[in-house]
KEKE-3310 file (N, C-alpha, C; in steps of 0.2 Angstrom, whole numbers, plus 5000, padded with zeros to 4 digits):
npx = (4892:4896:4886:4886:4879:4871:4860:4852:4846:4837:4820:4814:4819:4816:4801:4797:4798:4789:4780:4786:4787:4772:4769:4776:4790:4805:4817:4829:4829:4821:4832:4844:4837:4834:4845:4851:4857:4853:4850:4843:4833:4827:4827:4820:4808:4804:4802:4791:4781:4772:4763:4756:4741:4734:4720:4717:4710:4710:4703:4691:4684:4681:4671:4653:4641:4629:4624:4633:4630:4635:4649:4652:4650:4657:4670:4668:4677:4689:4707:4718:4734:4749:4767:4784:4799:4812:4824:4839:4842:4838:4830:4822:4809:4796:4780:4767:4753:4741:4726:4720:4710:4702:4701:4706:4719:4721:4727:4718:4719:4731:4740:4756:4763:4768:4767:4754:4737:4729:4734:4730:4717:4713:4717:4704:4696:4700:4695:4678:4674:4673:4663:4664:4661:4667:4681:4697:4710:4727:4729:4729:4730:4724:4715:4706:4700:4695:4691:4671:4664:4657:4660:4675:4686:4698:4714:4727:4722:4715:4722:4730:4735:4739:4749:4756:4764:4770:4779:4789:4797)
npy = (5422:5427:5428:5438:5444:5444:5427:5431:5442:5444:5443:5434:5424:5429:5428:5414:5411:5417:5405:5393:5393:5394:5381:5373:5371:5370:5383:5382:5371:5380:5388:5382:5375:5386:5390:5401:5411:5406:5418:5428:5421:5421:5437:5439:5433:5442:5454:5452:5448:5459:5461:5448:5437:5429:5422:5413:5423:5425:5411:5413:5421:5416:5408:5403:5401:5402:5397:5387:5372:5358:5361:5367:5358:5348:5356:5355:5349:5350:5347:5352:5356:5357:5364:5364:5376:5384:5398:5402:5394:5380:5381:5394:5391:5389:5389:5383:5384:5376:5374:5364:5362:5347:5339:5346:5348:5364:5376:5384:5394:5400:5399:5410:5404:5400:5385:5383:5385:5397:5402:5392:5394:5407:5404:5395:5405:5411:5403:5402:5409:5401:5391:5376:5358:5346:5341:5336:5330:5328:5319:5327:5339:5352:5352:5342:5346:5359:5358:5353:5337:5331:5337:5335:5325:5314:5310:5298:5293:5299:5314:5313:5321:5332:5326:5320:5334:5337:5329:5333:5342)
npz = (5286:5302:5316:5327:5339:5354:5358:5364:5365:5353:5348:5342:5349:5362:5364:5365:5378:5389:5387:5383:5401:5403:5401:5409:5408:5415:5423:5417:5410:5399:5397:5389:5381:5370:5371:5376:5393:5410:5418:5407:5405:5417:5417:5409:5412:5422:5419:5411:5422:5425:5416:5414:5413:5425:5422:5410:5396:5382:5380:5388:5382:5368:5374:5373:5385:5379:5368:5366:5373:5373:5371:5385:5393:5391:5393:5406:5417:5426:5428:5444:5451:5457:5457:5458:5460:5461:5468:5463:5476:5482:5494:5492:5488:5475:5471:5457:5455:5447:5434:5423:5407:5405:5394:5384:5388:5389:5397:5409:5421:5433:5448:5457:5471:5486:5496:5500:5509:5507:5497:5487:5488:5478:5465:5464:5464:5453:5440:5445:5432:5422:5425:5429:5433:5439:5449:5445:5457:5463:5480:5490:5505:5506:5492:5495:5509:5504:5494:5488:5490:5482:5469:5467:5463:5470:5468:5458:5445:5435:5433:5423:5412:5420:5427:5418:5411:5423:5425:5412:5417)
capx = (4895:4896:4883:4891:4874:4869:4854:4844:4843:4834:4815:4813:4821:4810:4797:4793:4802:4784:4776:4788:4786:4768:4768:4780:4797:4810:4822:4836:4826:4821:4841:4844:4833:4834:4853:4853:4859:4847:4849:4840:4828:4824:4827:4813:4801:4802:4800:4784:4777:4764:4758:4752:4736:4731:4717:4716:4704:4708:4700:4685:4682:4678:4667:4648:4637:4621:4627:4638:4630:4639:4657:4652:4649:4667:4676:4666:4681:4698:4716:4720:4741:4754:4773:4788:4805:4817:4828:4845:4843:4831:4827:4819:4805:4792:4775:4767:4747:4737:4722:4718:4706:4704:4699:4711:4725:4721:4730:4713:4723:4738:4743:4760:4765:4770:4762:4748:4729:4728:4736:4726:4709:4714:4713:4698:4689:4699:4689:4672:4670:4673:4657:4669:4656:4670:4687:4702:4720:4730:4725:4733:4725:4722:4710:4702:4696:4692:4683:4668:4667:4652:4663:4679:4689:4706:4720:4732:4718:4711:4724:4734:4738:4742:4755:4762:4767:4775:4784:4792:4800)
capy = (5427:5424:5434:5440:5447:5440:5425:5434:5448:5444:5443:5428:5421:5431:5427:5409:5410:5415:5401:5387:5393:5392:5372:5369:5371:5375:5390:5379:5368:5384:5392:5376:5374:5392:5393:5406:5410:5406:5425:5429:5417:5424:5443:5442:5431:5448:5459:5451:5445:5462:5459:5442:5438:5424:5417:5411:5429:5421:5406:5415:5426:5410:5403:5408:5396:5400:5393:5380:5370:5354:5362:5368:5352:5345:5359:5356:5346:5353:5345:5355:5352:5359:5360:5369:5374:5387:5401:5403:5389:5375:5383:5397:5389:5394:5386:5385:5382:5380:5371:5363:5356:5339:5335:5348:5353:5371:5378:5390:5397:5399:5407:5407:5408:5395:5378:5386:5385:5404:5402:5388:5398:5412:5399:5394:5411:5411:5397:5402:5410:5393:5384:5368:5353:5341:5344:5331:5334:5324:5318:5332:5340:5358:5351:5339:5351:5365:5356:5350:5332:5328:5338:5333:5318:5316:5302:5300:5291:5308:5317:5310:5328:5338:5323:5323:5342:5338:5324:5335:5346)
capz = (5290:5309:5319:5335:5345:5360:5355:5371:5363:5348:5348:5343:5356:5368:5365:5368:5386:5392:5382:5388:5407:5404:5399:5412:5408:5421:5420:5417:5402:5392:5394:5385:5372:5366:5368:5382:5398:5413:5418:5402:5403:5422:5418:5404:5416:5429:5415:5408:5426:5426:5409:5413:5416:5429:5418:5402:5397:5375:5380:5390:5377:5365:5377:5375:5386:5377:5361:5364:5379:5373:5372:5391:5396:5390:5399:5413:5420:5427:5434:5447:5454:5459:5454:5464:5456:5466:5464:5465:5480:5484:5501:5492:5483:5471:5468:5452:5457:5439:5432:5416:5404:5408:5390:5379:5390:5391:5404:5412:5424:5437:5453:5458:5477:5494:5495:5505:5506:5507:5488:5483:5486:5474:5461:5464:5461:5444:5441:5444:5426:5416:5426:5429:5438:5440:5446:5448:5459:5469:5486:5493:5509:5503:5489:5499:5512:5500:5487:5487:5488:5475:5463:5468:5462:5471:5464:5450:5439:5433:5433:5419:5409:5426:5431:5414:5411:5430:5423:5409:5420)
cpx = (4893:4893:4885:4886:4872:4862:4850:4842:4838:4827:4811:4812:4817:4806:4794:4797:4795:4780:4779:4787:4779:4767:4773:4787:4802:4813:4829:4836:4829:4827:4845:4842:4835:4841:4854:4855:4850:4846:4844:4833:4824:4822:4818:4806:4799:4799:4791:4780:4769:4762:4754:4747:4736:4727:4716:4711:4704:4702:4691:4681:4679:4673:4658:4641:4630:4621:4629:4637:4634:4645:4655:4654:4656:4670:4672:4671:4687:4703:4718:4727:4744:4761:4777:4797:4809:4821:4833:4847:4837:4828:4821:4816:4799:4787:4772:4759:4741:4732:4722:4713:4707:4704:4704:4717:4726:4722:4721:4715:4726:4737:4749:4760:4769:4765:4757:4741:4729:4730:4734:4720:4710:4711:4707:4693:4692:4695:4683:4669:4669:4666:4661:4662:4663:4680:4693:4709:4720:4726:4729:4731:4720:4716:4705:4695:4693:4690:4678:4667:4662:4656:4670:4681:4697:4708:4722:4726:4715:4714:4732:4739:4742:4750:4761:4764:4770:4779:4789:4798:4807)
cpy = (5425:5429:5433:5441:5441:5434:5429:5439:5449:5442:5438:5421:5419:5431:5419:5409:5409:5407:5393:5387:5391:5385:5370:5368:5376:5380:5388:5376:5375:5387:5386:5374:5379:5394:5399:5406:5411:5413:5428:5426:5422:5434:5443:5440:5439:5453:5458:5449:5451:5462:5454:5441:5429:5419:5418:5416:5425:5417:5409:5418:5421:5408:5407:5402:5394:5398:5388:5377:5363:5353:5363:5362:5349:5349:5361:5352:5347:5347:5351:5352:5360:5359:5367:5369:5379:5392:5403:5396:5385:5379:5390:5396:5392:5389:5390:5383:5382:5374:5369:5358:5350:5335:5338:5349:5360:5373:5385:5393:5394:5403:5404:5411:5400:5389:5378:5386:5391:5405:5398:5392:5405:5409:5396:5399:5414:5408:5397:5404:5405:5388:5377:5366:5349:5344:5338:5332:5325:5324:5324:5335:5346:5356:5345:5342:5357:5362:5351:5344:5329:5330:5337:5325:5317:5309:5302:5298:5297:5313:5317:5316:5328:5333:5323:5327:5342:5335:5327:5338:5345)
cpz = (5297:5313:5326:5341:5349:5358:5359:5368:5358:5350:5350:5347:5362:5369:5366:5374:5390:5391:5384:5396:5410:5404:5401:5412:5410:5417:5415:5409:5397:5391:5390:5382:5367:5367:5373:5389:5405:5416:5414:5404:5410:5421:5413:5410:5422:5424:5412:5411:5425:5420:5409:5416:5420:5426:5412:5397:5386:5376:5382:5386:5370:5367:5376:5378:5383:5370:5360:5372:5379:5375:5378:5394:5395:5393:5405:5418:5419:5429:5436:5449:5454:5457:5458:5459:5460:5461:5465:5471:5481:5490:5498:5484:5481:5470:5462:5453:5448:5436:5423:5413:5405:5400:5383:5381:5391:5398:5406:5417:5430:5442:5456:5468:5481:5491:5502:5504:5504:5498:5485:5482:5482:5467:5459:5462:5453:5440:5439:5435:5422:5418:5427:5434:5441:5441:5449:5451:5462:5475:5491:5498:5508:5499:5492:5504:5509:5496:5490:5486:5483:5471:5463:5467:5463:5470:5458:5444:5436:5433:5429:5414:5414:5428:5423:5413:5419:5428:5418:5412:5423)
residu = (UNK:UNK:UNK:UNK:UNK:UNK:UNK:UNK:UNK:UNK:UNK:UNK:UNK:UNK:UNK:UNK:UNK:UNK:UNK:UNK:UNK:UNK:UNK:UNK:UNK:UNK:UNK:UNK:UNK:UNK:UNK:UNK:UNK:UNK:UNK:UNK:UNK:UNK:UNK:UNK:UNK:UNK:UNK:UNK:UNK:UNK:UNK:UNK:UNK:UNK:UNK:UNK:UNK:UNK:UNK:UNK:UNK:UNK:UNK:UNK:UNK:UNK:UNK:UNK:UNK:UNK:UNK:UNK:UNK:UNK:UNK:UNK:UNK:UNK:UNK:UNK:UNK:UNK:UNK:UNK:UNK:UNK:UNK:UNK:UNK:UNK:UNK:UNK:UNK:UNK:UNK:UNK:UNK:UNK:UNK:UNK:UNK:UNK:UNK:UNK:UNK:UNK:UNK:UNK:UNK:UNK:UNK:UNK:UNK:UNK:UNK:UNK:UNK:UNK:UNK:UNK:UNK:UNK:UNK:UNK:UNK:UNK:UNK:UNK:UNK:UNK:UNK:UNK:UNK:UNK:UNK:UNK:UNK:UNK:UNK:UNK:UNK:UNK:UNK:UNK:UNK:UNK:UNK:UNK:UNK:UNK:UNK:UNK:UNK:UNK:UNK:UNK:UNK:UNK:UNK:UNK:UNK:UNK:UNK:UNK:UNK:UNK:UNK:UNK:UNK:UNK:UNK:UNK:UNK)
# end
């Protein structure tokens, strides 16, 4: 029998739209995978922007440093990047600022804004709860001048995750 309803509207649906956004995939991808229109794809991401949290609070909630000083030591090192995608026109672009384990992929958190320092340092104080020592980006100048250079490693070599999940997109 031929089901006539909207796919957007179905739950299903609806729900990985967050879940592809977070791991990088444009508006235009997920209305393409899941068979919808990229209005769909865009109305859900407004609808479930105040729900989201900035940082990974799952993951945090796992973590208990006096226990597990080993595990610390592994997610002691980030990929920091950047990615830009746009809405309705290129000129009205959107950054996508977000960090991740260097050794699982864990997205540990995001902030969305401009390609501006003033929204790079927001990131940084999500940050603090995970204890990161080591953090890797591009040579970018923002993390240059705001990191740390003992802890700081700028250049592609290290940043092998963050440029592949760029490269998806």
């Amino acid at each position: 029998m031929l089901d006539s309803r909207y796919r957007g509207y179905v739950p299903e649906v609806q729900h990985p739209i967050i879940a592809m956004r977070l791991n990088a995939s444009g508006v235009r991808d997920t209305a393409r995978v899941l068979r919808i229109s990229t209005d769909t794809v865009l109305s859900e991401l407004r609808k479930k922007e105040a729900a989201l949290e900035s940082v990974n609070t799952a993951l945090l909630r796992t973590l208990k440093p006096d226990e597990i000083a080993v595990d610390i030591q592994r997610a002691g090192e980030a990929e920091r990047d950047e990615m830009w995608s746009f809405v309705g026109k290129k000129g009205n672009q959107r950054w996508l600022w977000h960090a991740i384990d260097h050794h699982t992929g864990t997205v540990l958190a995001y902030v969305f804004g401009r390609r501006k320092e003033e929204v790079f340092l927001p990131l940084t104080a999500l940050l603090e709860p995970f204890g990161l020592t080591r953090f890797s980006t591009d040579p970018w100048g923002a993390y240059t001048r705001q990191l740390d250079p003992e802890v700081h490693s700028p250049g592609k070599r290290n940043t092998a995750l963050q440029e592949g999940t760029c490269d998806r997109t």
